[in-house]
C-alpha positions in Angstrom: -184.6 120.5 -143.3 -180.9 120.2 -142.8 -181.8 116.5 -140.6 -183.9 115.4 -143.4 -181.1 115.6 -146.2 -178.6 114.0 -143.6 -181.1 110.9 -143.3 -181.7 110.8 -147.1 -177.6 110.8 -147.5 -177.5 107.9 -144.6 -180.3 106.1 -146.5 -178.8 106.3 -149.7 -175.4 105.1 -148.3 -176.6 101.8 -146.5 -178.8 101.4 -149.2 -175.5 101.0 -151.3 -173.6 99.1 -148.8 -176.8 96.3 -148.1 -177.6 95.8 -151.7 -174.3 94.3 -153.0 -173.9 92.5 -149.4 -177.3 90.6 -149.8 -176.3 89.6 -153.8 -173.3 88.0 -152.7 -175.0 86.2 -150.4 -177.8 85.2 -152.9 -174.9 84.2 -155.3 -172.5 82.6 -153.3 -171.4 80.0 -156.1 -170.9 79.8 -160.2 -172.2 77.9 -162.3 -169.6 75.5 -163.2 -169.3 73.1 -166.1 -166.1 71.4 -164.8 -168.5 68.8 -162.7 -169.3 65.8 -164.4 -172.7 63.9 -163.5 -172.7 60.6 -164.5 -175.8 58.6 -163.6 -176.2 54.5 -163.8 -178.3 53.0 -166.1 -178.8 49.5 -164.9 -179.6 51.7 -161.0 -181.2 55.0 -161.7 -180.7 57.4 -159.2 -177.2 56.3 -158.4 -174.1 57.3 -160.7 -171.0 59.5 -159.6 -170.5 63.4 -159.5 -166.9 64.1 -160.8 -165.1 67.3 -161.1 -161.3 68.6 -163.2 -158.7 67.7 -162.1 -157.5 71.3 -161.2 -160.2 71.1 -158.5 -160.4 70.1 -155.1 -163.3 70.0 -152.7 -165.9 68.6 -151.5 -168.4 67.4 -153.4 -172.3 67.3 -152.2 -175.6 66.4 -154.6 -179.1 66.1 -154.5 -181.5 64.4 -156.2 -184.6 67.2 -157.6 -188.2 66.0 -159.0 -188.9 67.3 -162.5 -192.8 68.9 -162.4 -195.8 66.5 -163.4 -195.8 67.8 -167.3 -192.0 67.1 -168.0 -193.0 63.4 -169.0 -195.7 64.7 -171.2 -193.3 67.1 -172.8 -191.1 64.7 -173.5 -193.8 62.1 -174.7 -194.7 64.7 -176.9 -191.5 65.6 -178.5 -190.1 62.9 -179.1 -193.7 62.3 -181.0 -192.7 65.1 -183.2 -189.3 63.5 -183.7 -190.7 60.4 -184.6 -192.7 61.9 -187.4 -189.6 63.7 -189.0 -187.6 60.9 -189.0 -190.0 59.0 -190.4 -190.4 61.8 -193.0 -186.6 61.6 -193.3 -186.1 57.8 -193.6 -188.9 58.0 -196.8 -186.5 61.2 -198.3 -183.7 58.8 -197.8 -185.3 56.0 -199.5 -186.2 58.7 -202.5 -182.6 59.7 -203.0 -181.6 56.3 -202.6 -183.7 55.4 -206.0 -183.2 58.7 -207.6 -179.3 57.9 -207.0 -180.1 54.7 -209.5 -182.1 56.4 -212.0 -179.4 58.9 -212.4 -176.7 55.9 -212.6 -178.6 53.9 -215.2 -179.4 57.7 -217.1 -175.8 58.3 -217.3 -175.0 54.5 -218.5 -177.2 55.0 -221.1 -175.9 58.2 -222.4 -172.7 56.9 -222.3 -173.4 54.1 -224.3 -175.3 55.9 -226.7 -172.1 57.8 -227.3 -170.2 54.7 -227.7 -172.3 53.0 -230.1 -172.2 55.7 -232.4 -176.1 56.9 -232.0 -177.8 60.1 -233.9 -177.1 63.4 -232.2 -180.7 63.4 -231.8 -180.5 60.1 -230.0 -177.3 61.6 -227.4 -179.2 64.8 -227.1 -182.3 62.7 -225.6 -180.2 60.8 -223.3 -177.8 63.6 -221.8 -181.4 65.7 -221.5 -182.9 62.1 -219.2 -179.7 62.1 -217.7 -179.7 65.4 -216.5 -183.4 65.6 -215.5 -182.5 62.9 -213.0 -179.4 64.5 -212.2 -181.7 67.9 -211.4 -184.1 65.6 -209.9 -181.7 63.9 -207.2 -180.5 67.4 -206.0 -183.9 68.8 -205.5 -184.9 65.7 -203.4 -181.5 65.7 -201.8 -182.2 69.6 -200.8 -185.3 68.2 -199.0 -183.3 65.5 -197.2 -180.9 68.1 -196.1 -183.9 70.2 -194.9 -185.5 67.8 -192.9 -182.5 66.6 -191.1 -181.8 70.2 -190.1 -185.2 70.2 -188.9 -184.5 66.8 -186.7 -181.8 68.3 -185.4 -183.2 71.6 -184.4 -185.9 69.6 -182.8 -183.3 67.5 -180.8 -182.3 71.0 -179.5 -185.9 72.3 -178.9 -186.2 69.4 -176.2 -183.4 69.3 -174.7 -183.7 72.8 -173.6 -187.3 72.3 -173.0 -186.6 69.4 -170.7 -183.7 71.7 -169.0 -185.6 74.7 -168.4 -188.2 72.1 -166.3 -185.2 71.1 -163.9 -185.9 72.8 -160.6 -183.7 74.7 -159.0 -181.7 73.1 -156.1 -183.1 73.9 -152.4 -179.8 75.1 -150.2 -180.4 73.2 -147.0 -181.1 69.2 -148.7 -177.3 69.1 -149.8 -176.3 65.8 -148.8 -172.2 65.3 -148.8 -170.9 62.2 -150.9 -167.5 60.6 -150.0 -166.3 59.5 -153.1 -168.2 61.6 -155.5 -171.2 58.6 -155.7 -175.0 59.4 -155.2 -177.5 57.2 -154.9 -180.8 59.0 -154.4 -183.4 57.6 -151.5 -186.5 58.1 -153.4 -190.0 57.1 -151.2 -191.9 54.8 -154.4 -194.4 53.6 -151.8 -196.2 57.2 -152.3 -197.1 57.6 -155.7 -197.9 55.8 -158.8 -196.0 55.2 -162.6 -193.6 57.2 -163.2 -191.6 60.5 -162.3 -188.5 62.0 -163.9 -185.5 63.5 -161.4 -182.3 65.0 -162.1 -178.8 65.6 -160.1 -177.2 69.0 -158.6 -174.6 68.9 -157.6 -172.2 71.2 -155.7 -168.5 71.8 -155.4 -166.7 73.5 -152.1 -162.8 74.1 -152.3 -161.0 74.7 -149.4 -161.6 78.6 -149.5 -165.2 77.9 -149.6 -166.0 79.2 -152.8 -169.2 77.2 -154.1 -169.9 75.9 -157.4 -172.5 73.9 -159.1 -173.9 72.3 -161.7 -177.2 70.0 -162.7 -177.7 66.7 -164.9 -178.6 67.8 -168.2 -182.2 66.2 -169.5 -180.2 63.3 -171.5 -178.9 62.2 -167.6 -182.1 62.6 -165.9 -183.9 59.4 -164.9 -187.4 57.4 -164.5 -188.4 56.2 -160.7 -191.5 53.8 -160.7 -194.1 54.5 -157.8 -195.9 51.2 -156.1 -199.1 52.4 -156.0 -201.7 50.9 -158.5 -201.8 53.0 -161.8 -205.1 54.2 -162.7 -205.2 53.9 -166.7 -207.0 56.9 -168.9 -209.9 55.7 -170.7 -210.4 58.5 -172.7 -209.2 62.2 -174.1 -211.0 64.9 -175.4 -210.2 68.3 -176.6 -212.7 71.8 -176.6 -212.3 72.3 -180.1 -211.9 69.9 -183.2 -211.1 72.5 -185.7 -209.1 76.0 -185.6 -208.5 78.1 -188.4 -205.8 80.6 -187.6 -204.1 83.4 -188.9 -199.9 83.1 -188.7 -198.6 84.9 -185.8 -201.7 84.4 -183.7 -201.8 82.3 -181.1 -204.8 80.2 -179.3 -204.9 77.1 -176.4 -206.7 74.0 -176.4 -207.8 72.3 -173.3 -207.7 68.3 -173.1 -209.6 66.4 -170.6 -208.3 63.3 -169.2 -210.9 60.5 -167.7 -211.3 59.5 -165.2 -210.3 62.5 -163.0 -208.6 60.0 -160.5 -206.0 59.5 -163.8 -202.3 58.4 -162.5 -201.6 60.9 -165.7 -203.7 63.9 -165.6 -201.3 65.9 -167.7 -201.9 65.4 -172.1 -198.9 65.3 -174.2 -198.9 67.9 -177.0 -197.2 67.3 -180.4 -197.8 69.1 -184.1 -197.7 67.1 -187.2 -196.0 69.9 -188.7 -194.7 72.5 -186.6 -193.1 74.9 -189.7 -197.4 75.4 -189.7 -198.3 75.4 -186.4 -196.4 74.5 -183.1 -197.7 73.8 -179.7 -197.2 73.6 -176.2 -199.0 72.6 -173.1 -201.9 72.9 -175.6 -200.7 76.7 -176.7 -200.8 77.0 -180.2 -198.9 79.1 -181.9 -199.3 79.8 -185.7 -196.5 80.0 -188.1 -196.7 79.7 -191.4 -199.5 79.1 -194.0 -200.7 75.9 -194.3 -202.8 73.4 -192.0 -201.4 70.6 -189.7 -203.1 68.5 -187.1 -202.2 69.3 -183.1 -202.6 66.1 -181.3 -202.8 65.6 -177.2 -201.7 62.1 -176.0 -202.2 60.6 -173.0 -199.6 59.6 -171.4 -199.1 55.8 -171.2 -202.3 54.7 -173.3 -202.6 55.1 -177.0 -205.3 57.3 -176.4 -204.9 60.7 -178.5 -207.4 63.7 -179.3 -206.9 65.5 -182.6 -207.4 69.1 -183.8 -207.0 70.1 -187.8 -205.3 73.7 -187.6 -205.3 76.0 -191.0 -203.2 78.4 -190.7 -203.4 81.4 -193.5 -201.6 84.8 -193.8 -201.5 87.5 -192.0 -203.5 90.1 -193.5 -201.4 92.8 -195.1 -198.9 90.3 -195.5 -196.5 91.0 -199.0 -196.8 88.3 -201.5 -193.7 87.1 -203.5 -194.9 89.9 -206.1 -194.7 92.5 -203.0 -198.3 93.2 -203.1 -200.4 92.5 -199.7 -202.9 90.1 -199.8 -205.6 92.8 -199.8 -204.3 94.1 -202.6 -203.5 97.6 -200.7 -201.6 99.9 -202.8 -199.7 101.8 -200.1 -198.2 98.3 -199.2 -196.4 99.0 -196.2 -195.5 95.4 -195.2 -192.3 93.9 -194.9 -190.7 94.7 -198.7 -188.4 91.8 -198.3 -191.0 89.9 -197.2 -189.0 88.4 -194.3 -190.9 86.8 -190.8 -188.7 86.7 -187.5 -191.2 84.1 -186.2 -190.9 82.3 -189.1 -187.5 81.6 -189.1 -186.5 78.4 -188.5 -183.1 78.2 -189.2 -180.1 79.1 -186.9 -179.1 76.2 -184.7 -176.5 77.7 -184.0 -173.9 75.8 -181.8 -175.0 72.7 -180.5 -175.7 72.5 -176.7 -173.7 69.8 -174.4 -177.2 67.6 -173.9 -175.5 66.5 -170.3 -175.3 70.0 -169.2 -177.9 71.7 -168.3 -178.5 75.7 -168.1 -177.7 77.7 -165.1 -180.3 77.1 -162.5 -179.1 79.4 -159.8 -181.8 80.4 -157.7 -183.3 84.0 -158.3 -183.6 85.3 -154.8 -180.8 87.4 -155.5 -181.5 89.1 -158.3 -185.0 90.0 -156.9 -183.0 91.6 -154.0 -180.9 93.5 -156.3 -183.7 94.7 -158.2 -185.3 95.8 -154.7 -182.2 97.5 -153.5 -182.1 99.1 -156.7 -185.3 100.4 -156.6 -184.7 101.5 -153.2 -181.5 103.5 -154.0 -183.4 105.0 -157.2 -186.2 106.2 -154.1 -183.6 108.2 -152.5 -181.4 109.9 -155.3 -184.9 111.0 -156.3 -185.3 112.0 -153.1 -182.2 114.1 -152.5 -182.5 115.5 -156.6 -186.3 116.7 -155.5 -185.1 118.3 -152.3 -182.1 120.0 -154.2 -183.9 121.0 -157.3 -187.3 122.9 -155.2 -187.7 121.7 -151.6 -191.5 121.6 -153.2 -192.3 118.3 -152.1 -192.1 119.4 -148.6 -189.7 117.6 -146.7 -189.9 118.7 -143.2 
């Protein structure tokens, strides 16, 4: 018995001593904002890796593919920021001639004034004049709204496009002399495009390790030499949905041929405050319907789905009163939807800095060595507490 709780003690000690050794090891650098990735535009994959000037070391890089379905992503955002700022230009326009009605509405009032007119007749005028007046700052409320909205969307795909950057592999560091990269990518294997992106890795001279990747605005398109096999068509399972908010439900879209250079659809909602979606997952919002379209990639072919999305049932009304008229009404009183929230932007990323990709092998061995040292405090607890699981 004795030998027993002396082993569980030497477990529990190495236990303590290995865990923190091999997270070290997993997490031998930082993540460190203070390198600078520049990248060429006229030469992609070359540019120049700089760091602060409080910082010495040498500097390595290499150049990481971004998966197959980061050009569809981005094909089918910047789809979805086409639309709102199309949406936003026509607001624009809107103010832009309610701004004139309002200008000539005020003239005239004024000049009604002047030329000695009825009170009747000023009345009528100050009334038009404020009606436009109420009229431009409705329509400038929407304005506001939708540029928010662009915005917000710039955000939702840059850190789409970041969380797609893979994380660095430790043994293809390649050392630079000056700071410059210029990535050897192999075009004679593959056809169009693919999209890369720059780590990049600092060693001072006590051999603490830093790094830092391209952000998605500094990432850049390699063409392939092989022929590109065109789509000639997309299709998607379903044509229609009808949804209820908060409920969720995929698509698939089929590409033809099946020898496709781009097998992968871009996804894009005309109205993602209804419905948004994602590698074909649709998630509903709000009430309302919206059509989710899946592009394929360079072609103008697109498939199309009509999504109408209602209430959740038991959902309050503006009144307070659930839409199935239940008396007990136990839904949200101040009728307020997390997943409908579309506001907080909150501060506004660096687009050329990406967020930390430092590999997870460590904090799976942490969580390992945790559990392990959990096993034997259990271990020695049970033996203390009633020797009845038996230790011999």
């Amino acid at each position: 018995m004795k030998r027993t709780k002396a082993l569980l003690i030497l477990f529990l000690i190495l236990c303590i001593i290995t865990v923190p050794f091999q997270y070290v090891r997993a997490y031998s650098g930082e993540y460190n904002k203070n390198i600078k990735i520049s990248s060429d535009v006229i030469n992609p994959g070359k540019g120049h890796i700089t760091v602060d000037e409080s910082q010495t070391g040498d500097i390595y890089y290499q150049c990481v593919e971004l998966p197959e379905n980061a050009i569809a992503t981005e094909i089918g955002r910047d789809y979805e920021l086409d639309t709102i700022w199309e949406e936003k230009d026509k607001l624009q326009e809107e103010c832009d001639n309610l701004k004139t009605i309002q200008g000539e509405a005020y003239d005239t009032w004024q000049k009604k004034i002047e030329d000695g007119a009825t009170e009747a007749e000023i009345a009528t005028a100050k009334e038009a004049y404020e009606t436009a007046k109420s009229n431009l700052e409705k329509k400038q409320e929407e304005f506001n709204a939708k540029e928010t909205e662009f915005y917000a969307k710039i955000e939702q795909e840059n850190q789409e496009m970041e969380e797609l950057i893979p994380d660095f592999v430790e043994d293809k560091w390649i050392k630079t002399e000056d700071g410059s990269y210029d990535c050897q990518i192999d075009r004679t294997t593959y056809a169009g495009y693919k999209l890369f992106a720059i780590w990049a890795k600092l060693v001072d001279a006590e051999g603490n390790v830093s790094y830092n990747a391209s952000g998605y605005e500094d990432s850049f398109y390699v063409k392939g030499e092989l022929p590109v096999v065109d789509a000639t068509s997309i299709t998607l399972n379903k044509t229609s949905l009808n949804l209820e908010a908060g409920s969720e439900e995929t698509l698939t879209a089929t590409i033809e041929p099946t020898n496709a250079t781009y097998k992968i659809a871009a996804w894009a909602s005309d109205n993602d405050q209804v419905a948004k979606v994602k590698n074909g997952k649709i998630i509903a919002v709000s009430e309302g319907t919206t059509t989710i379209r899946a592009i394929a990639v360079e072609s103008d072919l697109e498939a199309t789905c009509t999504v109408t999305v209602t209430k959740k049932a038991g959902t309050p009304n503006e009144d307070g009163q659930d839409d199935k008229n239940n008396n007990d009404n136990q839904g949200n009183q101040d009728n307020k939807d997390d997943k409908g929230n579309k506001g907080n932007k909150g501060e506004q990323k660096d687009p050329t800095v990406a967020d930390t990709k430092i590999p997870q092998t460590g904090s799976l061995l942490y969580i390992a060595g945790a559990a392990i040292i959990a096993l034997g405090i259990t271990g020695i607890v049970a033996y203390k507490k009633g020797k009845h699981l038996n230790f011999k």
